[in-house]
KOLGULO-658006 format. One line per 5 residues: number of its first residue (from 1); their letters; for each residue y, z negated, x negated of N, C-alpha, C, O, CB. Coordinates in Angstrom, 1 decimal, always signed. Glycine has a CB too. Layout:
BEGIN
NUM	A	Y Z X Y Z X Y Z X Y Z X Y Z X | ...
***
This chain:
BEGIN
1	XXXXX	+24.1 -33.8 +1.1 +25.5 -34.1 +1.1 +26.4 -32.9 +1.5 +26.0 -31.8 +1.2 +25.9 -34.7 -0.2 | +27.4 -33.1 +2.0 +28.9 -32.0 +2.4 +29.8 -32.6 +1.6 +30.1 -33.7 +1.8 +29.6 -32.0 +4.2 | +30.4 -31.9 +0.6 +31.9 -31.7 +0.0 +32.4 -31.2 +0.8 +31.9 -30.4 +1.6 +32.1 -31.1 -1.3 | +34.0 -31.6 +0.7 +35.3 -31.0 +1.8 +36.6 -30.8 +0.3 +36.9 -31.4 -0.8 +35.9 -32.8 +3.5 | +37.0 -29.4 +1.0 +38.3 -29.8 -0.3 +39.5 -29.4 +0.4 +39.5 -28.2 +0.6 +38.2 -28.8 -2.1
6	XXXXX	+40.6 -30.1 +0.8 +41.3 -29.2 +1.3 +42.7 -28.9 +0.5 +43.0 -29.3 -0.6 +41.5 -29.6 +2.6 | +43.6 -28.0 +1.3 +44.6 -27.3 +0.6 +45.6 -26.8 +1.5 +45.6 -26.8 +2.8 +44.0 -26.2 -0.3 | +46.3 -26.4 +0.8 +47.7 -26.0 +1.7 +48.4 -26.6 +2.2 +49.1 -26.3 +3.2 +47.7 -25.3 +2.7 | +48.2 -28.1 +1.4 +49.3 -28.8 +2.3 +50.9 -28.6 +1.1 +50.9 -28.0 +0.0 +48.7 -31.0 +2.7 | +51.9 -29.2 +1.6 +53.5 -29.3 +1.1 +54.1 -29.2 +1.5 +53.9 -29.6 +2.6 +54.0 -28.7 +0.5
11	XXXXX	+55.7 -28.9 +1.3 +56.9 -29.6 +2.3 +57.2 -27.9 +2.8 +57.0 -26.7 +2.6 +58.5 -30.6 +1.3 | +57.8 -29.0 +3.9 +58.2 -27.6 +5.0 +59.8 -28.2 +5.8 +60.1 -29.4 +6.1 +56.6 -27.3 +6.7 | +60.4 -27.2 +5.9 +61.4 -27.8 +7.2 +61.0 -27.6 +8.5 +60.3 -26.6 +8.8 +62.7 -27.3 +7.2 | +61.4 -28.5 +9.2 +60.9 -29.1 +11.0 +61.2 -27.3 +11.2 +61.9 -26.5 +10.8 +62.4 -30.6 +12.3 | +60.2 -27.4 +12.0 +60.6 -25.7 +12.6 +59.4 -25.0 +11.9 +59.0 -23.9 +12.4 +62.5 -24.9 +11.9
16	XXXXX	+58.8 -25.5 +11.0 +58.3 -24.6 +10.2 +56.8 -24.4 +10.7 +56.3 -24.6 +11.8 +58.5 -25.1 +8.7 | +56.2 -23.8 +9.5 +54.4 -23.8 +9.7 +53.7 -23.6 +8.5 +54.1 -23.2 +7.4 +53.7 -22.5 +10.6 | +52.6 -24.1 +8.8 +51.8 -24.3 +7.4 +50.5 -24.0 +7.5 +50.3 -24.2 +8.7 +51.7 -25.7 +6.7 | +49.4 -23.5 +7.0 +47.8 -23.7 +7.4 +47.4 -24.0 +6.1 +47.5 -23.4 +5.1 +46.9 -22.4 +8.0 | +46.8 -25.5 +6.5 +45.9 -26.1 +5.8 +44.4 -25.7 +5.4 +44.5 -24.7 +6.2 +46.0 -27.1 +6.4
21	XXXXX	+43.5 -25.6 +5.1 +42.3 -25.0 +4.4 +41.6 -26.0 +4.1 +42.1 -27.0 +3.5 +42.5 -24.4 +3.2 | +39.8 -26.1 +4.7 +39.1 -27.1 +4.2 +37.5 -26.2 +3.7 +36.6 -25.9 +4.5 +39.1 -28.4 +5.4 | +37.6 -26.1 +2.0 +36.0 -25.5 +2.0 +35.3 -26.2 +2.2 +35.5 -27.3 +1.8 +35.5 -25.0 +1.0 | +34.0 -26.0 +2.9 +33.1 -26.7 +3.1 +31.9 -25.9 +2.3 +31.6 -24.8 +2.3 +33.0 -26.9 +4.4 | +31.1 -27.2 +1.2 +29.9 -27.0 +0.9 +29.0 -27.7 +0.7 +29.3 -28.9 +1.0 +29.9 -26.6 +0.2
26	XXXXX	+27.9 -27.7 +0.4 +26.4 -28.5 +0.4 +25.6 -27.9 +1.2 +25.4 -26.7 +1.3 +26.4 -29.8 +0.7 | +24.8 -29.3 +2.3 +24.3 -29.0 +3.1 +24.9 -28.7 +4.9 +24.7 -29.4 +5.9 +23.6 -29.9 +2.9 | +25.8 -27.5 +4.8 +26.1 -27.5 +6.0 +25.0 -27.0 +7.0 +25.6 -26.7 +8.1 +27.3 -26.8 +6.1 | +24.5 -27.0 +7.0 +23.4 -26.8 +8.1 +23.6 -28.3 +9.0 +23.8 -28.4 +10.2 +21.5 -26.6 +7.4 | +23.6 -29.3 +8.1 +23.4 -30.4 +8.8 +24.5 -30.9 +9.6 +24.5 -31.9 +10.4 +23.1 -31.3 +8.0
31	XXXXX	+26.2 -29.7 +9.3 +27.1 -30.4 +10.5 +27.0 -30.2 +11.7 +26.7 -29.1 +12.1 +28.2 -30.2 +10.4 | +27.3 -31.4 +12.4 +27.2 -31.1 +13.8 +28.3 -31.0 +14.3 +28.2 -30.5 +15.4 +26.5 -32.0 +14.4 | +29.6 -31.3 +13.8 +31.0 -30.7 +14.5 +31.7 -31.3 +13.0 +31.0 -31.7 +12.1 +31.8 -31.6 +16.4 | +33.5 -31.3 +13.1 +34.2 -31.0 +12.3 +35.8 -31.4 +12.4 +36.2 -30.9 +13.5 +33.9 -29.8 +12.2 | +36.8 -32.0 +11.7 +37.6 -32.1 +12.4 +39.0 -32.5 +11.5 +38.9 -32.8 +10.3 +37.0 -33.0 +13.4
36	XXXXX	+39.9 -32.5 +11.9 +40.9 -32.6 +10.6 +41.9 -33.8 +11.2 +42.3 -34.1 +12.4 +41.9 -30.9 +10.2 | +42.2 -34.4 +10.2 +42.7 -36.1 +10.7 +44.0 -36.6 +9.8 +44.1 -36.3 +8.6 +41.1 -37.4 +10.3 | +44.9 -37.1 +10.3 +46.0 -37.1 +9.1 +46.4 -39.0 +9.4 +45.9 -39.7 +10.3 +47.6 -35.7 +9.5 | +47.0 -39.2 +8.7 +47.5 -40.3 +8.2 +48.7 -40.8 +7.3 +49.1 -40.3 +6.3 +46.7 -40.6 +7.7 | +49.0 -41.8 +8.1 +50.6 -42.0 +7.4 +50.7 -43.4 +7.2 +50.7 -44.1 +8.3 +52.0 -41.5 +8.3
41	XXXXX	+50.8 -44.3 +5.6 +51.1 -45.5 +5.1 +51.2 -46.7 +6.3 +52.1 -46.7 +7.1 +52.3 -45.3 +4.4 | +50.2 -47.6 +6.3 +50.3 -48.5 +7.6 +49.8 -48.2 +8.9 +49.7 -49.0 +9.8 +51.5 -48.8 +7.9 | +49.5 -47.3 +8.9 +48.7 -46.8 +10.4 +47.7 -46.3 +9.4 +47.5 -46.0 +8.3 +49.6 -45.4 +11.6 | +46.7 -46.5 +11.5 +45.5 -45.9 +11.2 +45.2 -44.2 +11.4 +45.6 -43.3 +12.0 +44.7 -46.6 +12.1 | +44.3 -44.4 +10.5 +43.9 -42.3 +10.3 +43.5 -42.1 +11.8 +42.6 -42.8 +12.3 +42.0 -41.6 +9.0
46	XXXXX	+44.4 -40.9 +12.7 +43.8 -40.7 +13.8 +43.5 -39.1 +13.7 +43.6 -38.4 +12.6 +44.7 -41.2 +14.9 | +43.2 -38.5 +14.8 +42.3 -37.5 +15.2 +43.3 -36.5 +15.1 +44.3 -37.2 +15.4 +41.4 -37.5 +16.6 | +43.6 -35.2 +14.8 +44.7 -34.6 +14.9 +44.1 -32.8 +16.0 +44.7 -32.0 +16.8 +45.5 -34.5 +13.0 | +42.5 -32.8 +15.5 +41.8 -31.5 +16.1 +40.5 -31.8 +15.2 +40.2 -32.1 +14.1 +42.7 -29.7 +15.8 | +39.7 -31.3 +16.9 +37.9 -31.4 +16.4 +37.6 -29.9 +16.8 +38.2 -29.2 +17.6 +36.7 -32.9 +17.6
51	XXXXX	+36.5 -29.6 +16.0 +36.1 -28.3 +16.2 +34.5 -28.3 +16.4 +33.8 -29.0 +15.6 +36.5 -27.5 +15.0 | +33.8 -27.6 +17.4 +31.9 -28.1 +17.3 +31.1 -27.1 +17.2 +31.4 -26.3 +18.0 +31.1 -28.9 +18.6 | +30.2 -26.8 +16.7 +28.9 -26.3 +16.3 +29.2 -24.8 +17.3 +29.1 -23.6 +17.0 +27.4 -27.6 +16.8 | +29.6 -25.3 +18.4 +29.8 -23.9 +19.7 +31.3 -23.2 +19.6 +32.0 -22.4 +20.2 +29.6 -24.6 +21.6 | +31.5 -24.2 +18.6 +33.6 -23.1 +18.6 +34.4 -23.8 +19.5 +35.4 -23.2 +19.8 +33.7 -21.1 +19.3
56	XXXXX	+34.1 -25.2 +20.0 +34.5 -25.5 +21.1 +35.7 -26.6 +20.5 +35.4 -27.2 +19.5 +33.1 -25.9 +22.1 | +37.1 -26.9 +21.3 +37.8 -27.4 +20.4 +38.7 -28.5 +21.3 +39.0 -28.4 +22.5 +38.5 -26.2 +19.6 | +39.2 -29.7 +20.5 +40.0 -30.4 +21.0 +41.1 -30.7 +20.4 +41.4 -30.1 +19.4 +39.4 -31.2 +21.3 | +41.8 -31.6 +20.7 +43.2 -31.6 +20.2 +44.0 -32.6 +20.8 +44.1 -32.7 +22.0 +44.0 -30.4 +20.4 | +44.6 -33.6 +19.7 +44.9 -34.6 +20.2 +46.5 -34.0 +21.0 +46.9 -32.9 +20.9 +44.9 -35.6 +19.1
61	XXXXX	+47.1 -35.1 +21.7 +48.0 -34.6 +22.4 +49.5 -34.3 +21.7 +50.4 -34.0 +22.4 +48.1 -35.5 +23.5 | +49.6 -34.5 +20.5 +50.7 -34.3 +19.4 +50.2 -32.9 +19.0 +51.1 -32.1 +18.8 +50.6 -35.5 +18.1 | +49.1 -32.5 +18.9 +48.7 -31.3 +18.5 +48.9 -30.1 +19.6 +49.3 -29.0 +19.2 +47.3 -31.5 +18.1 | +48.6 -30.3 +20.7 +48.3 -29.4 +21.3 +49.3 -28.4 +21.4 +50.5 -28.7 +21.0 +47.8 -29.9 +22.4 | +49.1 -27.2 +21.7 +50.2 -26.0 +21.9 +51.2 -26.1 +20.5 +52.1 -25.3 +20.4 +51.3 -26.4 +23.5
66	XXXXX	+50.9 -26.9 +19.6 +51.3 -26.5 +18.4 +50.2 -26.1 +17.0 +50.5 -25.6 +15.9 +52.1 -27.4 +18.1 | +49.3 -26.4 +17.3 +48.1 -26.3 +16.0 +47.0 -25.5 +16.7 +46.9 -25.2 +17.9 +47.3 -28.1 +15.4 | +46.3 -25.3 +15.4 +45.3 -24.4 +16.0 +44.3 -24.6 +14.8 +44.6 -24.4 +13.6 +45.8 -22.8 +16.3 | +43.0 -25.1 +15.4 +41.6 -25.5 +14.8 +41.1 -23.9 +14.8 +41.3 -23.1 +15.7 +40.6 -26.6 +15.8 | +40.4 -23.6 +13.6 +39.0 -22.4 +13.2 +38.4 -22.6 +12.1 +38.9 -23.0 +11.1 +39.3 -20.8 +13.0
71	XXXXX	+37.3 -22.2 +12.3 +36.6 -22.1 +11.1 +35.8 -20.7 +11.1 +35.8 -19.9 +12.0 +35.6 -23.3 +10.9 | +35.0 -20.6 +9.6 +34.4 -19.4 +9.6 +32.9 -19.6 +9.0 +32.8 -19.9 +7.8 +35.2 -18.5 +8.9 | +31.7 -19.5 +9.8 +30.4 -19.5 +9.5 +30.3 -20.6 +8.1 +29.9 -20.5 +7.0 +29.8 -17.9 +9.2 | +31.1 -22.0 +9.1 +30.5 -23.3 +8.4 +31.2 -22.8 +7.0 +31.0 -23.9 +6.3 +28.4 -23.5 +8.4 | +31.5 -22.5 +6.6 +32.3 -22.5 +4.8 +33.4 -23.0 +4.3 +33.6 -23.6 +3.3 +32.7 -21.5 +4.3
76	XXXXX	+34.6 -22.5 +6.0 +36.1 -22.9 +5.5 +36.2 -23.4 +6.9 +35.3 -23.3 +7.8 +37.4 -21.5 +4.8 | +37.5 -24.2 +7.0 +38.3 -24.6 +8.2 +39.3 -24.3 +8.3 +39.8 -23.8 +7.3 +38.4 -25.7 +8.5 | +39.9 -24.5 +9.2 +41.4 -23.9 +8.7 +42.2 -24.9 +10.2 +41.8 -24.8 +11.3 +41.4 -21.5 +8.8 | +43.4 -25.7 +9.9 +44.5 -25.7 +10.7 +45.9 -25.4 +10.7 +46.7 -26.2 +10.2 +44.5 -26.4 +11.0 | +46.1 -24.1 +11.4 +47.1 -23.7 +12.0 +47.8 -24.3 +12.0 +47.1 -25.3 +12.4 +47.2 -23.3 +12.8
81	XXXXX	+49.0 -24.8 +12.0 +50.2 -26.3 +12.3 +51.4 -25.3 +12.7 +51.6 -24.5 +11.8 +50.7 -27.6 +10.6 | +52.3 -25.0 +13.8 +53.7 -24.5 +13.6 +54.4 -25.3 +14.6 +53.9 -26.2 +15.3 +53.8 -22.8 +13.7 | +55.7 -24.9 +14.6 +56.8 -25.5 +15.2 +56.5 -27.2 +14.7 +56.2 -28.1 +15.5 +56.9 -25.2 +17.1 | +56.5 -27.4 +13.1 +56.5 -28.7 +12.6 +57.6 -29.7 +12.9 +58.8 -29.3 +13.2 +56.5 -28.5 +11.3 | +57.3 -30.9 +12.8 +58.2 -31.9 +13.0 +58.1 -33.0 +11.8 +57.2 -33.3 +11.0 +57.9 -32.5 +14.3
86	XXXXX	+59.3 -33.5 +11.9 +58.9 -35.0 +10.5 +57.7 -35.2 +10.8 +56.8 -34.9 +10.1 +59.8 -36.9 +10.5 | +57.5 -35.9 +12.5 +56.7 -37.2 +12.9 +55.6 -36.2 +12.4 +54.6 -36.8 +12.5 +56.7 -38.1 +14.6 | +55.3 -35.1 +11.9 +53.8 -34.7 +11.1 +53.5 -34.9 +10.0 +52.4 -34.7 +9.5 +53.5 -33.6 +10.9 | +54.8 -35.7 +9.1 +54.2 -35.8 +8.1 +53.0 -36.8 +8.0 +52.7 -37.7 +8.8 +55.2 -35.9 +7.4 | +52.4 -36.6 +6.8 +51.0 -37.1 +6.5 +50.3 -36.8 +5.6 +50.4 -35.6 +5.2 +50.4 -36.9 +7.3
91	XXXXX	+49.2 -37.5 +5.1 +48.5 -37.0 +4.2 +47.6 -36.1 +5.2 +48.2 -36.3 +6.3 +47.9 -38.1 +3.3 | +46.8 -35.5 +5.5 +46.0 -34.5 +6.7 +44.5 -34.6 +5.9 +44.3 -34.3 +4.7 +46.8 -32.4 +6.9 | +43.6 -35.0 +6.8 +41.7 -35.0 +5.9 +41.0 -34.1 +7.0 +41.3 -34.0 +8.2 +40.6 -37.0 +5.9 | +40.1 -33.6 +6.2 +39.2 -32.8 +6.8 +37.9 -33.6 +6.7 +37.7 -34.4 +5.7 +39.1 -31.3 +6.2 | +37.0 -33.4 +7.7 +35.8 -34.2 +7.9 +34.7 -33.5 +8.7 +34.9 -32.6 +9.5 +36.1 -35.5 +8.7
96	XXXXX	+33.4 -34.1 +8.2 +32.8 -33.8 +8.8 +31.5 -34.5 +9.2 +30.9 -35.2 +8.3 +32.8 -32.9 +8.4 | +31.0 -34.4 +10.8 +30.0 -35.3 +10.9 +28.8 -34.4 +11.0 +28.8 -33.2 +11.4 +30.1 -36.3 +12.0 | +27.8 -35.1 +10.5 +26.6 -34.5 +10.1 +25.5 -35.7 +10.7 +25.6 -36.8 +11.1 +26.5 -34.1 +8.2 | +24.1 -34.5 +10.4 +22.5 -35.8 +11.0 +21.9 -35.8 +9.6 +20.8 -35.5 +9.3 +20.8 -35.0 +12.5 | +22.7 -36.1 +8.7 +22.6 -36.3 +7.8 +22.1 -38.2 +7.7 +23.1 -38.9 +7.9 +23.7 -35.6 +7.3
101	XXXXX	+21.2 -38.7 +7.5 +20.5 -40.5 +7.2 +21.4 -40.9 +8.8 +22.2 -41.8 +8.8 +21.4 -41.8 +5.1 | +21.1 -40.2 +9.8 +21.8 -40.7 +11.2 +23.1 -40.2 +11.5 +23.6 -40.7 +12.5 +21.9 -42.3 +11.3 | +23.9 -39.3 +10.8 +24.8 -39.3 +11.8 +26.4 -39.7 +10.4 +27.5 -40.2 +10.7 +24.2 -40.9 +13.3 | +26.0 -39.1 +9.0 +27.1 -39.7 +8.3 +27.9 -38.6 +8.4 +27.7 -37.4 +8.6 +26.8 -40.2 +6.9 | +29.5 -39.5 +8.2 +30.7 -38.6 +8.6 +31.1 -38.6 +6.9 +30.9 -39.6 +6.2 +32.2 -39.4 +10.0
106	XXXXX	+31.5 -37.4 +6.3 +32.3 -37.0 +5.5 +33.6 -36.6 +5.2 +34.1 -35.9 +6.1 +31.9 -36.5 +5.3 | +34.1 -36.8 +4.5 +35.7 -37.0 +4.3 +36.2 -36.2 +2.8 +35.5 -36.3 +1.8 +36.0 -39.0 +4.1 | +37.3 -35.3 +2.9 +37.7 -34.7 +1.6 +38.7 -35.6 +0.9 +38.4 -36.7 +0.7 +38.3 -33.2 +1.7 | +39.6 -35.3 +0.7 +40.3 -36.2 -0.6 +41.6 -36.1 +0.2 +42.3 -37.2 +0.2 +40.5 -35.3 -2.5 | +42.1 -35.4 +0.8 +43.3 -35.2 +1.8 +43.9 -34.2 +1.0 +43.6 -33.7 +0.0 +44.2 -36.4 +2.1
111	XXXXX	+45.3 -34.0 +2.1 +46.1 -33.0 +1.1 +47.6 -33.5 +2.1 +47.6 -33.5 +3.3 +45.4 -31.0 +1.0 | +48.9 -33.9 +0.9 +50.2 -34.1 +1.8 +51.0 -33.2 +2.7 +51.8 -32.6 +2.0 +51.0 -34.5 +1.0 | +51.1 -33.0 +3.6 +52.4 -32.4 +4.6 +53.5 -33.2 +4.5 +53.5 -34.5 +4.6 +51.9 -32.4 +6.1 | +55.0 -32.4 +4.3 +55.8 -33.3 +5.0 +56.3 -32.5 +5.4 +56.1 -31.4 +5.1 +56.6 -34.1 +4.6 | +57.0 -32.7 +6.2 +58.1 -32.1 +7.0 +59.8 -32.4 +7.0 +60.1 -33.6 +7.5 +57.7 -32.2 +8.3
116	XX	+60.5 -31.9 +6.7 +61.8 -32.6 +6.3 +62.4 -32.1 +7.6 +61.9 -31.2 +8.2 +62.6 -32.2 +4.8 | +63.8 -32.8 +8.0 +64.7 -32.2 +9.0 +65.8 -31.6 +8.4 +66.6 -31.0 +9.1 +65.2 -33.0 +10.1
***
């Protein structure tokens, strides 16, 4: 199994920046990429930045040129967020997929962002 815990989320004004924090522990050998996902009441949890095994990174198009995906030798994650906006607010989850019984994805508890104007 992989535990996720993350942190650093809380209020910010638009303009602002935050970095969020996800430890990772258990069996990380078994992740195969990584990725941080946020969500807001009534909508669905979407993709916000994926990170893979090679450092290699993606980013949804709300994200891009403002956030910034890293991690460090499988332990922690980390996303960068600046020049914040309301539309970020969110609860924000860190995950991870693993070949763990085929292929199970793991999920931490979340942690809230808002952003005020």
């Amino acid at each position: 199994q992989v535990q996720l815990v993350e942190s650093g989320g809380g209020l910010v004004q638009a303009g602002g920046s935050l970095r969020l924090s996800c430890s990772i522990s258990g069996t990380t050998f078994s992740i195969t990429g990584m990725g941080w996902y946020r969500q807001v009441p009534g909508k669905q949890r979407e993709m916000v930045a994926g990170i893979g095994t090679d450092r290699s990174t993606t980013y949804s198009e709300s994200a891009k040129g403002r956030f910034t995906i890293s991690g460090d030798n499988a332990k922690n994650m980390y996303l960068q967020m600046n020049s914040l906006k309301p539309e970020d607010t969110a609860v924000y989850y860190c995950a991870a997929d693993t070949r763990i019984r085929g292929g199970l994805r793991y999920w931490g508890r979340g942690t809230q962002v808002t952003v005020s104007s």
